[in-house]
C-alpha positions in Angstrom: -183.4 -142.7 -84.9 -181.0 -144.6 -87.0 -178.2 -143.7 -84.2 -180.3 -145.3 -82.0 -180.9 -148.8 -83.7 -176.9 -148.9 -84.4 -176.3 -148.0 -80.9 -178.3 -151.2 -79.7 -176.8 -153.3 -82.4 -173.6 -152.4 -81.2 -174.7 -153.2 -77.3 -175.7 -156.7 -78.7 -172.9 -157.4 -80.8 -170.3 -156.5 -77.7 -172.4 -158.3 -75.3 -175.0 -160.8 -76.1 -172.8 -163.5 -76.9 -171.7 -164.3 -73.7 -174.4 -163.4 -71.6 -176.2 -166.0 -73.7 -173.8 -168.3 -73.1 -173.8 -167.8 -69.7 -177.7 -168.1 -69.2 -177.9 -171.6 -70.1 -174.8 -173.0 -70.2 -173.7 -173.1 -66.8 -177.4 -173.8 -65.7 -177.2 -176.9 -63.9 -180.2 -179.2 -63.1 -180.5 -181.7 -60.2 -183.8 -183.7 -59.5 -183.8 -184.9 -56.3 -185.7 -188.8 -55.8 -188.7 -187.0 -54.4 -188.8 -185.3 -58.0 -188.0 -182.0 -56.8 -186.3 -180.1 -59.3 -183.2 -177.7 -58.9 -181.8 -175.1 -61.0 -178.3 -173.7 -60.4 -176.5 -170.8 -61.9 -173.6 -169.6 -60.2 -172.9 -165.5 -60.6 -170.3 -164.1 -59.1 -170.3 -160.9 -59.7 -172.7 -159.9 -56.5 -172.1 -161.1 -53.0 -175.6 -162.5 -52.5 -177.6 -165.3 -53.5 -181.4 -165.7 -55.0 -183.4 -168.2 -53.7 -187.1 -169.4 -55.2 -189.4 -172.1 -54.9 -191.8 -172.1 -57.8 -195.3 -174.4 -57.3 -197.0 -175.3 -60.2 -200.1 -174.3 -59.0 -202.1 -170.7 -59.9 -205.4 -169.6 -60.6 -205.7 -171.8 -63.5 -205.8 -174.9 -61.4 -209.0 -173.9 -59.3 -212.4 -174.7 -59.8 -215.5 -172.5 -60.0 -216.6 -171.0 -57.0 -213.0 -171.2 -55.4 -211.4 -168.8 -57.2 -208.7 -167.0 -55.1 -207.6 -169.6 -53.8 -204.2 -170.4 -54.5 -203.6 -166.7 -53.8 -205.4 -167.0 -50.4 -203.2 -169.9 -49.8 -199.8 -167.9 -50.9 -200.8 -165.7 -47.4 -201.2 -168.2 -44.9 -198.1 -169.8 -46.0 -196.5 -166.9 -43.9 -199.2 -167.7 -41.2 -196.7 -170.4 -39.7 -195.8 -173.8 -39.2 -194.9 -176.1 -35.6 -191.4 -174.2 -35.9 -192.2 -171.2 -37.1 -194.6 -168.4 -35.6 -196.7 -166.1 -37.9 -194.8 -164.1 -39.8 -191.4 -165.1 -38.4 -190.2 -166.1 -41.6 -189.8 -162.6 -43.4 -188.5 -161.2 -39.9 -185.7 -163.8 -39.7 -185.0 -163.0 -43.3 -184.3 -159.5 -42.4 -182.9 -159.5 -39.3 -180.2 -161.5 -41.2 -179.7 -158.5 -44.1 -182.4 -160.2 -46.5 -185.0 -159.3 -48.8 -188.1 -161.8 -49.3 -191.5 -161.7 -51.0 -194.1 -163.9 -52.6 -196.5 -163.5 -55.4 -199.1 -165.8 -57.5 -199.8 -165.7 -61.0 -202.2 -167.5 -63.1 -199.4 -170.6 -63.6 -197.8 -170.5 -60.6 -197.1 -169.2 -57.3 -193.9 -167.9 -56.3 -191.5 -168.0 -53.0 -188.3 -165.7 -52.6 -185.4 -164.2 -51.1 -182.1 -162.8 -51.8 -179.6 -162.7 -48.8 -175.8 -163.1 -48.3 -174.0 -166.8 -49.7 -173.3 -166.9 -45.5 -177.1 -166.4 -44.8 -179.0 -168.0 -47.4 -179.5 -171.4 -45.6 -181.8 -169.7 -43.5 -184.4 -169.0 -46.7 -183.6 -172.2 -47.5 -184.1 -174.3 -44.0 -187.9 -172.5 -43.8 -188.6 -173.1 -47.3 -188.7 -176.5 -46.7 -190.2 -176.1 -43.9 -193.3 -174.4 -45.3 -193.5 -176.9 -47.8 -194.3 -179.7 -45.8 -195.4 -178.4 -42.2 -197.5 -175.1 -42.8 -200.3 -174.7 -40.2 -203.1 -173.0 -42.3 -205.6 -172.7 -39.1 -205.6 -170.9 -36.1 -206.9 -167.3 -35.8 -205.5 -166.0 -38.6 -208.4 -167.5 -41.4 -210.8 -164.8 -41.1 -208.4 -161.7 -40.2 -206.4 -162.7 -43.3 -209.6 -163.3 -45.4 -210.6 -159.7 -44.4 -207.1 -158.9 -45.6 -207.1 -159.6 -48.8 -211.4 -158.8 -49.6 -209.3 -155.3 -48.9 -206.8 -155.9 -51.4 -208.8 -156.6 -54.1 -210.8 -153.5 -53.4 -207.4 -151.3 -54.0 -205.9 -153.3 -56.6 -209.1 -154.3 -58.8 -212.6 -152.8 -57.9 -211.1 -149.0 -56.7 -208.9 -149.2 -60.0 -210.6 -148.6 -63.2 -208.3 -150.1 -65.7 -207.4 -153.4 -63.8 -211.6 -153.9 -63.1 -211.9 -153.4 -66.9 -209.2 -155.9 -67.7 -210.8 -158.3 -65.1 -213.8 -157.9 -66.9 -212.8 -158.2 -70.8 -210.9 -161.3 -69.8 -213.8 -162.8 -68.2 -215.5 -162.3 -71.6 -212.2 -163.2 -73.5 -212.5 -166.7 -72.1 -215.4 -168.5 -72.1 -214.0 -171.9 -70.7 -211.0 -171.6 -69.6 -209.8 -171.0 -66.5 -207.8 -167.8 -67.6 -210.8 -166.4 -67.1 -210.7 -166.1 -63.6 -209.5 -163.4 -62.0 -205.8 -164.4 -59.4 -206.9 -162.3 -56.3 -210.4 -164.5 -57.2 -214.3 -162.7 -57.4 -215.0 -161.0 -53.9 -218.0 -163.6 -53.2 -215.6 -166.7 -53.7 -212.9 -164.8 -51.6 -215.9 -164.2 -48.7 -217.0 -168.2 -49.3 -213.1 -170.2 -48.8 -212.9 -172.6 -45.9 -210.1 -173.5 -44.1 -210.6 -176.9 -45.6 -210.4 -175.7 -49.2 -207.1 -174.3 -48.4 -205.8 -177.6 -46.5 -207.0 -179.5 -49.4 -205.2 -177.4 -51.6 -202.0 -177.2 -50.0 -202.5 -180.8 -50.3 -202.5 -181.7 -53.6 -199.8 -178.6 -55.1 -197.4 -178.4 -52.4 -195.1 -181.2 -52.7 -191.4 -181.7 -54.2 -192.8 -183.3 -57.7 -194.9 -180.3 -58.1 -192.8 -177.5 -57.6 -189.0 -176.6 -58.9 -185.9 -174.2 -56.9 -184.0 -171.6 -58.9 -181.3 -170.5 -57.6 -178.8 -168.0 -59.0 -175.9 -165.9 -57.0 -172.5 -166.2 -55.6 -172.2 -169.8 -54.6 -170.8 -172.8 -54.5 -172.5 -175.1 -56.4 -172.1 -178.2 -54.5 -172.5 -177.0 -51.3 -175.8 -175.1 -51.6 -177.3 -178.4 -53.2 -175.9 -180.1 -50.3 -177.8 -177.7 -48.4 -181.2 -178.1 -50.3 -181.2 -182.0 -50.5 -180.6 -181.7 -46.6 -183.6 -179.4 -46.3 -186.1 -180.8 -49.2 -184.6 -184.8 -49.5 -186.7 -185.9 -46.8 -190.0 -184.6 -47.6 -192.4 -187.1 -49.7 -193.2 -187.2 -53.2 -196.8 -186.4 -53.4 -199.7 -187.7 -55.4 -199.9 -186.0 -58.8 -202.4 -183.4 -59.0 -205.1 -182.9 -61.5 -204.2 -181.8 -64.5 -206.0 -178.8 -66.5 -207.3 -180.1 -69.8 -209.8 -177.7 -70.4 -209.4 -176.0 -74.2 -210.7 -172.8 -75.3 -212.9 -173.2 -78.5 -212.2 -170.9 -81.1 -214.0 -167.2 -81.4 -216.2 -166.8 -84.0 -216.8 -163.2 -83.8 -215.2 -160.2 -81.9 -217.3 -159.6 -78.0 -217.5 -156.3 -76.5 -218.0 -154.9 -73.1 -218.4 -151.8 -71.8 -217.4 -150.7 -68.1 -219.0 -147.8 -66.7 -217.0 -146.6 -63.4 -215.7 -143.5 -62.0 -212.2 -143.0 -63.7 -210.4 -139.9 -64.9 -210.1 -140.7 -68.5 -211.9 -143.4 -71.0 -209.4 -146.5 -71.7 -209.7 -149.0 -74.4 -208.2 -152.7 -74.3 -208.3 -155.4 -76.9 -207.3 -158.7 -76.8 -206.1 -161.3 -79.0 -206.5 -164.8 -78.8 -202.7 -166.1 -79.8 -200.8 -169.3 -79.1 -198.3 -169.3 -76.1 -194.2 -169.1 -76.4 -193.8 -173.0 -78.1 -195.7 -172.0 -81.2 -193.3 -170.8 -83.5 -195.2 -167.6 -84.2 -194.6 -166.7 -80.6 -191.1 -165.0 -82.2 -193.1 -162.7 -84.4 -195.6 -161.6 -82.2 -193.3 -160.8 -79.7 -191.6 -158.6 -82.0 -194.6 -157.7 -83.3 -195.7 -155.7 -79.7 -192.5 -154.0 -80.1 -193.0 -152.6 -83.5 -196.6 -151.5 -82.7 -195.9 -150.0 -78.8 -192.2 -150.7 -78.0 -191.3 -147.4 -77.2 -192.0 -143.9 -78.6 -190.8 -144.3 -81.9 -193.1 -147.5 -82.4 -195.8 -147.4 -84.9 -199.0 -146.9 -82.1 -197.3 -144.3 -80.5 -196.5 -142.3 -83.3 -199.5 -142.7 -85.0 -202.2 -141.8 -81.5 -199.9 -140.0 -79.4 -197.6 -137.8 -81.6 -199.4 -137.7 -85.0 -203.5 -137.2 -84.2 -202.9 -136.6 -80.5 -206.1 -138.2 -79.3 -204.2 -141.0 -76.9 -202.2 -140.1 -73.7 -200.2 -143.3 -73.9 -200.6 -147.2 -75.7 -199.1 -150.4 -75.3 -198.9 -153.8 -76.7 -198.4 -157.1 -75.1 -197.8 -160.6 -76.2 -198.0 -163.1 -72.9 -195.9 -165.9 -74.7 -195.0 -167.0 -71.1 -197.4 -168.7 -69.9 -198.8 -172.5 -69.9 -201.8 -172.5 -72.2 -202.7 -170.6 -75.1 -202.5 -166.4 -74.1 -203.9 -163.0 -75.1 -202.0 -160.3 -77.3 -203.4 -157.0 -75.9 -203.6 -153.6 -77.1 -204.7 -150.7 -74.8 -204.8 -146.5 -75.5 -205.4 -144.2 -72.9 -207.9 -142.0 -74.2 -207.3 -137.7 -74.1 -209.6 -136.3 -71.9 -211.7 -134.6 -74.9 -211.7 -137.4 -77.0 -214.3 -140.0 -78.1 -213.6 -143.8 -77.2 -214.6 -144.4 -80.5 -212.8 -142.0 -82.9 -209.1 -144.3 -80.9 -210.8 -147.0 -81.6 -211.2 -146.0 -85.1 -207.4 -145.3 -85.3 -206.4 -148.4 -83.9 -208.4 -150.6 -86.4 -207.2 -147.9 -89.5 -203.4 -149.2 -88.2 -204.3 -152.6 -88.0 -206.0 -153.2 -91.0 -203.1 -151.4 -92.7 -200.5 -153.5 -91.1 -202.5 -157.1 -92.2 -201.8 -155.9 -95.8 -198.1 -154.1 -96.3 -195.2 -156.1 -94.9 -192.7 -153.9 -91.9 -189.8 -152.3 -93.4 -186.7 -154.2 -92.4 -185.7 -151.2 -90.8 -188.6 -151.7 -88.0 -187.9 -155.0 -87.9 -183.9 -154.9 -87.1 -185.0 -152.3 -84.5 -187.4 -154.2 -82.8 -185.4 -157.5 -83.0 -182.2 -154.9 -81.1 -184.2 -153.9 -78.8 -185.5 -157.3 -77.8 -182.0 -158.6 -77.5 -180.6 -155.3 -75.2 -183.5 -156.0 -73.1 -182.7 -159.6 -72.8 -178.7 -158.5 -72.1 -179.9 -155.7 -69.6 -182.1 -158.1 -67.7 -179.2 -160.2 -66.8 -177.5 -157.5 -64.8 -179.7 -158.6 -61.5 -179.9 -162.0 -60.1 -183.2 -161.8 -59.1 -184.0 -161.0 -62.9 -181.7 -164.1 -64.1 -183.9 -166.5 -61.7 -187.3 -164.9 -62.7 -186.4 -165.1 -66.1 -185.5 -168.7 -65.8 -188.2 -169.7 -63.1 -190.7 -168.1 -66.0 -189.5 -170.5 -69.2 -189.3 -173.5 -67.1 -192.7 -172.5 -65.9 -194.0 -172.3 -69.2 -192.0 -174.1 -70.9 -189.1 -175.3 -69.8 -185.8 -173.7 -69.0 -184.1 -175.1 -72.0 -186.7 -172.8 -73.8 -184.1 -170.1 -73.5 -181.6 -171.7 -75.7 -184.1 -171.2 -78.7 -185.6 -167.6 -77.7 -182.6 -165.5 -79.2 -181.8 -167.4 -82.5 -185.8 -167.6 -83.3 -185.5 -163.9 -82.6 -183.4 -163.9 -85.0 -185.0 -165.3 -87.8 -188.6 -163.4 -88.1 -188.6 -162.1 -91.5 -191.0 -158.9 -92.5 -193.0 -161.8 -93.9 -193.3 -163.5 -90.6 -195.2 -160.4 -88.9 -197.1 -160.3 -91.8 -198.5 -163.5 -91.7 -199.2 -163.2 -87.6 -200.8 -159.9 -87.9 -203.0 -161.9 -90.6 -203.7 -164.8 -88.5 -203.9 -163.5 -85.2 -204.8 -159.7 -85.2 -208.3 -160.7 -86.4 -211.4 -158.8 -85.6 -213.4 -161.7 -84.9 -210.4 -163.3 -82.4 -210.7 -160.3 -80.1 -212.4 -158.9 -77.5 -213.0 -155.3 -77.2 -213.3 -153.2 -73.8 -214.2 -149.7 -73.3 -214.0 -148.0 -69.8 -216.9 -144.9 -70.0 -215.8 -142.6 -66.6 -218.9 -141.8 -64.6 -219.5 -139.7 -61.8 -220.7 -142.4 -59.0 -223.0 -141.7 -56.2 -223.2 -143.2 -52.5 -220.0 -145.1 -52.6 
């Protein structure tokens, strides 16, 4: 195992300087006078180009009763506009050699593609398009609300570990809007009006609320010749309201229990932490790595190799995201194990870990892998603009500067102190999935 650390020191040491330099240094930022914001980073080192619009506008910024919505709204962009027929956009992307796709998060939803530096002022022509002139009527409402009642069927209700973590965040949250699931419940998906998605597209899809990243083989002056062409003439739009609800602290740890047909049991617990601008975001990202980053972490060893009783675990700290987040903790359960006894061996390891400090060792392994990771995801373009789309998201894109070097700094008594403060059992919420045998599906 030592050969491995050294090997991903020496990855770091041979590359990480200037890919980091390269990440943030050569980013350049134009704001256009409708307030749209561009982000640049030439790369040269694949002939194509990756083009994204990122609204600032997710589930997080709906209302009770609507939820889904900005996800519902994320599908009829495609429905259209006075130039465009349905689902024309993502045909004229690949006719012309192009990949494109969408998604929608809690924070924000997402436009792409990634074509040739010849091509790419096609993506970026309908973009702008879309952004001002969508349709978002017609006869596609109901066949696309049908659509995506179907989705969340796969996705959430027909899989057992997603509908538990739908559920134990529900619980996790009792005010925010983090609490709502993206894809939105099934009744408010089956209640949405065409006039809640007008309304919507409204107030969130306008140049002052919404950002480009671009990153490929380009010319920077020309492609932001191109975008101020496309996106300079569309107005600046009102602001839109902003989310000020706060979670109030947890006084005591919730449970819920899930009862569904499923293979095997599965046990999630979250953690009520800060987001990436807290300076403990640093050691509780590391501290994910050191309890479930990879087979030699602590978790694994402990459940999977040592008493055998879990199939797999992981640990997750979502730093990147607007508002305070969740550390999670999930086991897959053996089939002839008890829930319980993993639950047991998950609390023994945490409790241990809130008293004796990490050896250095752990911690110089998990801060080298954390750094390889961050070299490795540089290799793609799309992973350089997601990865830049995400801090400025979040945080802001100059974020990155400071990830690394606070990386850097976590001492064993940082994840100490976090595993203290944060790990708590009466911060978390616990959910169990018990597999049943269901009857008249």
């Amino acid at each position: 195992m030592l050969g491995v650390v050294f090997f991903l020191a020496l990855i770091v040491q041979a590359f990480f300087p200037s890919h980091a330099q390269a990440q943030t240094s050569q980013l350049q930022e134009v704001v256009l006078e409708n307030g749209l914001k561009v982000l640049l980073l030439e790369n040269h080192k694949s002939p194509s180009v990756t083009f994204q619009v990122w609204y600032r506008v997710g589930s997080r910024n709906e209302e009770d009763g609507k939820s889904g919505l900005s996800h519902f709204l994320e599908h009829m962009i495609f429905k259209g506009t006075a130039k465009l027929g349905p689902e024309e956009y993502s045909r004229i992307i690949a006719k012309n050699g192009g990949r494109s796709n969408a998604f929608t998060s809690a924070d924000h939803t997402v436009y792409f593609a990634t074509m040739s530096r010849e091509k790419i002022g096609f993506a970026i022509d309908m973009e702008a398009d879309r952004m001002a002139n969508a349709l978002l009527d017609g006869s596609y409402f109901e066949p696309e609300k049908k659509v995506i009642m179907e989705e969340r069927r796969l996705r959430t209700e027909d899989n057992p570990t997603s509908a538990l973590a739908e559920v134990a965040g529900a619980v996790a949250y009792t005010v925010h809007p983090y609490r709502r699931p993206v894809i939105g419940w099934m009744g408010d998906i089956q209640n949405l009006s065409r006039e809640d998605l007008r309304s919507h597209y409204r107030s969130y899809y306008h140049p002052n609320n919404a950002f480009i990243v671009v990153v490929g083989d380009f010319s920077s002056g020309e492609i932001l010749a191109k975008i101020t062409s496309a996106f300079g003439g569309i107005p600046r739009g009102d602001e839109p309201p902003k989310v000020k609800v706060a979670e109030p602290l947890q006084r005591g740890e919730r449970r819920v229990v899930l009862k569904k047909e499923a293979e095997l049991p599965f046990i999630l617990i979250y953690y009520h932490t800060p987001n990436l601008k807290d300076p403990d975001g640093f050691a509780l990202d590391l501290l994910s790595v050191i309890l479930a980053g990879g087979r030699s972490s602590r978790l694994y060893q402990d459940l999977v190799y040592q008493k055998r009783i879990a199939r797999g675990v992981e640990a997750d700290y979502g730093g990147l995201s607007v508002d305070p987040t969740v550390f999670s903790i999930t086991a897959q359960v053996m089939p002839d194990k008890d829930p319980s006894e993993v639950e047991r061996a998950l609390d023994s390891l945490i409790t241990r870990m809130r008293s004796e400090p990490v050896s250095e060792r752990e911690l110089e392994k998990a801060k080298n892998q954390i750094e390889a990771g961050f070299v490795f995801g540089q290799d793609s373009i799309f992973g350089q603009a997601m990865r830049i789309g995400q801090y400025e998201s979040a945080a802001g894109w100059r974020y990155l500067d400071s990830y690394l070097p606070g990386i850097r700094k976590v001492t064993t008594g940082d994840i100490l102190e976090v595993t203290k403060k944060y790990l708590d059992p009466d911060r978390r919420t616990v959910g169990i999935l018990i597999p049943i045998k269901e009857k008249n599906r």
